[in-house]
C-alpha positions in Angstrom: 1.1 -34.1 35.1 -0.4 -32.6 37.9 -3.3 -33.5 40.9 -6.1 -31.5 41.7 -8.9 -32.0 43.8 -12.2 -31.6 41.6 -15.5 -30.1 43.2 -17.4 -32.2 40.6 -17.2 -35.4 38.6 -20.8 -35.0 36.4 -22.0 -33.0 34.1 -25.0 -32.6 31.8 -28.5 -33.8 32.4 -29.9 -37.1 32.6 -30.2 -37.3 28.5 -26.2 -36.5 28.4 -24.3 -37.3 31.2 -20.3 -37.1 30.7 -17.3 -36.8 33.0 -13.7 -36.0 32.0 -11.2 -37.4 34.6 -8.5 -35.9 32.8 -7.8 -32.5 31.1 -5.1 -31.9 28.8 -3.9 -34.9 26.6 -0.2 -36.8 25.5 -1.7 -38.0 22.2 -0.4 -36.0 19.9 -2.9 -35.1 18.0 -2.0 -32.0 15.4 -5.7 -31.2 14.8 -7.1 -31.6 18.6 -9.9 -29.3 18.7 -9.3 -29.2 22.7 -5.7 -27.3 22.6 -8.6 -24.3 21.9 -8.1 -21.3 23.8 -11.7 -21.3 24.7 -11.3 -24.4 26.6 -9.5 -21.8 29.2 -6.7 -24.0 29.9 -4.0 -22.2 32.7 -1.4 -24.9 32.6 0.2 -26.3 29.3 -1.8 -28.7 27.1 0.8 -32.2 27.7 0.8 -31.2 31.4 -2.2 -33.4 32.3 -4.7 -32.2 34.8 -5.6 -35.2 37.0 -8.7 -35.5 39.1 -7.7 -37.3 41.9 -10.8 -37.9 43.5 -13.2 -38.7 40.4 -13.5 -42.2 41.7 -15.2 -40.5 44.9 -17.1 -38.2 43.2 -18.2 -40.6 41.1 -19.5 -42.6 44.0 -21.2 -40.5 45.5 -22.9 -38.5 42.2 -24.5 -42.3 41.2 -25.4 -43.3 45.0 -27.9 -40.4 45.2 -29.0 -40.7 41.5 -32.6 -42.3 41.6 -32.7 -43.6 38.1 -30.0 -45.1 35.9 -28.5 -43.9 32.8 -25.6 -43.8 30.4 -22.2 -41.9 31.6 -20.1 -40.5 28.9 -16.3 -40.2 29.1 -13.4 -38.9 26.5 -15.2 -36.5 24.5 -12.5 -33.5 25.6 -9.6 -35.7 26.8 -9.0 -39.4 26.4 -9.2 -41.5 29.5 -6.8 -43.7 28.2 -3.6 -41.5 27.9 0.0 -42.9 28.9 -1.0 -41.2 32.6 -3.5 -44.5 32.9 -0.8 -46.7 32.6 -0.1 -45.6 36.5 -2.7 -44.3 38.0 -5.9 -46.3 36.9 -8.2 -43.9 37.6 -10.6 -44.6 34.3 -10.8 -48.2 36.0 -11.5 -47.4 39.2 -14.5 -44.8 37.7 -15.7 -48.0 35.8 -15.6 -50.5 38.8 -17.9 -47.6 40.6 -20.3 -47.4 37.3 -20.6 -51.0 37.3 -21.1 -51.2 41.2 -24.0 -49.1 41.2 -26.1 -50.2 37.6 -25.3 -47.7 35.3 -24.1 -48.2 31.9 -20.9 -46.2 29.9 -20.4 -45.1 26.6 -16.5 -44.1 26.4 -14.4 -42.5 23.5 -10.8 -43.4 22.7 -8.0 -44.0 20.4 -6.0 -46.2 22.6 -5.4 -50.0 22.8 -4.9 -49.2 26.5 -8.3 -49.7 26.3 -8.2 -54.1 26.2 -7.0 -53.1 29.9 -10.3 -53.1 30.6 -12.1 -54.8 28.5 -13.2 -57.6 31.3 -14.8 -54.7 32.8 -16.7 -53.6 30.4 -17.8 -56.8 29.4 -19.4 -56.9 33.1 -20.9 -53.6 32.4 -22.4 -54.6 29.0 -23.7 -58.1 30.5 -25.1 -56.4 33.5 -26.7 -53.2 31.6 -24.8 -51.7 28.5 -21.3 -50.4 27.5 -20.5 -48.7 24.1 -16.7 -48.4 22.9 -16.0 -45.3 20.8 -12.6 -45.7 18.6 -11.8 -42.2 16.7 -10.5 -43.6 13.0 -9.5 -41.3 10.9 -6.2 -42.4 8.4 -6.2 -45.8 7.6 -2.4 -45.5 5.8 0.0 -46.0 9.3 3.0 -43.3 8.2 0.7 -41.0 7.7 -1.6 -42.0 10.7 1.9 -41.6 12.6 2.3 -37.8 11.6 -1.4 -37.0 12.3 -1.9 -38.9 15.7 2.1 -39.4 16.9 1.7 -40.5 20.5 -0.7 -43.4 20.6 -1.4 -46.6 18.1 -2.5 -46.4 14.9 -5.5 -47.3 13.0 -4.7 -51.2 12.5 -4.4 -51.3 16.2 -7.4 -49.7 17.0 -9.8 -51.9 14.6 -8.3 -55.0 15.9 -9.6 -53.3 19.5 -12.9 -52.7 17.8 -12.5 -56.7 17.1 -11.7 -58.1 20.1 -14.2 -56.0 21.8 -17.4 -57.4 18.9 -15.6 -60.7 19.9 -17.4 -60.0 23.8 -20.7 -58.6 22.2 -19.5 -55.2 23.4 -21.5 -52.7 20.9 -19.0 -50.0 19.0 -19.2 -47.0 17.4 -16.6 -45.5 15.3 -15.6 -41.6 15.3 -14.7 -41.0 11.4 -13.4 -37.2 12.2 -11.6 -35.2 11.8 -10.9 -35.9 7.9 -8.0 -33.3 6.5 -8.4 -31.3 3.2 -5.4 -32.5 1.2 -4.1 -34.9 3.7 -6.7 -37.9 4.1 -9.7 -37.3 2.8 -9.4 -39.3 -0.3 -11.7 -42.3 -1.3 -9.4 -44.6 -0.7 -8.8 -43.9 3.2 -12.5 -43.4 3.9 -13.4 -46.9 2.1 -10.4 -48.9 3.7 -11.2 -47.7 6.8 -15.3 -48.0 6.2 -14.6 -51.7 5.1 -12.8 -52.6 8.0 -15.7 -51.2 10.1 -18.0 -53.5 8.4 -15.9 -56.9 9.0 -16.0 -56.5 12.4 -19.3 -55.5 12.9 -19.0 -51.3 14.4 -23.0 -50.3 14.9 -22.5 -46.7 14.1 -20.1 -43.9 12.4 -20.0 -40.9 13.0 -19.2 -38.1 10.4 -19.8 -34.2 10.9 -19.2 -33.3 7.4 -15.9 -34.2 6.0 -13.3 -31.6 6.9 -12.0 -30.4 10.5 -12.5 -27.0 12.6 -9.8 -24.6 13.7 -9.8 -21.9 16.3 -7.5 -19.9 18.2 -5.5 -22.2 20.0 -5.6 -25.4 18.5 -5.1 -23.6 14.2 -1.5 -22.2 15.6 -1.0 -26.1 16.3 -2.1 -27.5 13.1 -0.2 -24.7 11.1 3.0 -26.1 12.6 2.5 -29.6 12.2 1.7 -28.8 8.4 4.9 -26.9 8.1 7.0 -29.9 9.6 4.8 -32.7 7.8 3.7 -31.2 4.8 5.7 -27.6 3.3 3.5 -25.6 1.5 0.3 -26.6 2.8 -0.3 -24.1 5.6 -0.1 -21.2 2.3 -3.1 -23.0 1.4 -5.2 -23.1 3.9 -4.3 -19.7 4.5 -5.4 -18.4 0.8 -8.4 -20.6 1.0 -10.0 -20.5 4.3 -8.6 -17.6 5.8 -9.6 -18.1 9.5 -12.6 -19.6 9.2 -13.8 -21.7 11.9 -15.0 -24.3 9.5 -12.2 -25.8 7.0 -14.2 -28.3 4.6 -12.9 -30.7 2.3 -13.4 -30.3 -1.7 -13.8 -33.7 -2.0 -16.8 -33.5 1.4 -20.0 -34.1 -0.9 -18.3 -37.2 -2.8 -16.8 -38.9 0.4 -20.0 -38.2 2.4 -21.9 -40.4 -0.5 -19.7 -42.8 -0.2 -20.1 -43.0 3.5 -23.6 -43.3 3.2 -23.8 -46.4 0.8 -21.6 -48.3 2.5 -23.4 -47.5 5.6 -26.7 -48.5 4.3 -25.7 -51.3 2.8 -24.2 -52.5 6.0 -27.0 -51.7 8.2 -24.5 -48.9 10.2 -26.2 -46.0 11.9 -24.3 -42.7 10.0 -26.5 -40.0 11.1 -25.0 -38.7 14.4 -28.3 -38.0 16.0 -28.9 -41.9 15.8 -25.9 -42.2 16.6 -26.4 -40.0 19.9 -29.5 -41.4 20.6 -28.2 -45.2 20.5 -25.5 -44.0 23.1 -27.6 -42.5 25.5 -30.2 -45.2 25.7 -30.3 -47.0 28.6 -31.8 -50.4 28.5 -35.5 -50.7 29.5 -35.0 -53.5 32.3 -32.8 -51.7 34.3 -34.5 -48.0 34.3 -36.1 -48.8 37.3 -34.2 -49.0 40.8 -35.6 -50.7 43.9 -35.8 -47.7 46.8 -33.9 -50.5 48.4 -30.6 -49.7 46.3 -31.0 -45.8 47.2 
């Protein structure tokens, strides 16, 4: 890894507000969307850009902001990586959120997570958290070939569990789902059941298949090769380079996804999904000009 000193911490507007205290990512991941080459990266994907400072940038974005809202963090790199382990710095960005009101909705597939779990039980008793675990192969040698470098899917629900256990809302990431890999009926229920025993608000399902482009497809291809022979040949005859690689099985899965959903009172479209995440509570939209 490397440090850099980062002229921002913030982006979006008030609607969508994220940070990223990390670029790059030790996960694994064969099908990680953000090895991309459009992502722009100038140092090598595992080589983890660190933004030393985010904790004061941080600080000083929410000290001038004159109304509360929802941060986002993990949508392009985890903040739980095995670089958090050391340096902390996803804690220290959520002792700042909770010192100044705001709420967090953050995206992960790590137990490093139950780190801070006290935190963001603070944050959710004082305004609002929202945990975001990515699920996407409930079977754990296969989930080991897909996602190598962090735990697998048993390990994550029980984090979804522990963290309904505090009240703490989740939503679960159900993407992306691999033509010919996973996306059979019998990973999307077993993973959709155990969502409903311990009591996830929300999935989160863009179709059922997974994007490639250049960067992150030249990725993939190898991990098929190593995990699965034969396989890159057909992707290849059958989606070409298309950007979008859907499943043949998408309109059967997505109807099961659906009734179990409904069913189980679970948000599945994403825009309610979205809109749950980036809703700050009522009571505490309004800040005194005393705390400015």
């Amino acid at each position: 890894m490397h440090f850099v000193d980062a002229k921002g911490i913030l982006n979006g507007t008030h609607g969508r507000v994220g940070m990223n205290i990390y670029r790059g990512c030790t996960h694994g991941c064969i099908y990680c969307d953000s090895r991309s080459n459009c992502y722009q990266f100038t140092h090598q994907f595992e080589d983890i850009e660190v933004k030393q400072n985010a904790p004061e940038l941080l600080e000083k974005a929410l000290k001038s902001k004159r109304q509360k809202c929802m941060i986002g963090t993990g949508s392009m790199s985890d903040p739980y990586m095995h670089c958090e382990e050391e340096l902390r710095l996803t804690r220290k960005c959520l002792q700042v959120i909770k010192k100044y009101g705001f709420g967090v909705a953050i995206q992960t597939k790590s137990d490093r997570i139950l780190q801070d779990i006290d935190l963001l039980d603070e944050i959710n008793k004082e305004s609002k958290a929202v945990v975001q675990m990515t699920l996407t192969t409930y079977d754990d040698d296969l989930c080991k070939k897909l996602e190598p470098n962090v735990c697998n899917t048993k390990r994550r629900i029980e984090v979804l569990e522990k963290m309904q256990e505090r009240g703490i809302p989740t939503i679960v990431w159900l993407t992306p789902i691999l033509p010919y890999i996973n996306d059979t009926e019998e990973n999307i229920t077993s993973i959709l059941n155990e969502c409903v025993r311990v009591g996830v608000k929300g999935i989160i399902v863009f179709g059922i298949g997974l994007t490639l482009r250049d960067g992150d497809r030249e990725y993939y291809y190898a991990a098929l090769d190593k995990h699965f022979p034969g396989l890159k040949e057909r992707y290849i005859k059958e989606f070409g380079n298309s950007y979008e690689i859907p499943s043949p099985n998408s309109r059967k899965l997505m109807n099961i996804i659906e009734t179990i959903c409904r069913e189980n009172n679970m948000m599945y479209k994403p825009d309610d999904c979205f809109n749950y995440m980036q809703e700050f509570p009522e009571k505490y939209k309004q800040m005194s000009i005393f705390e400015l």
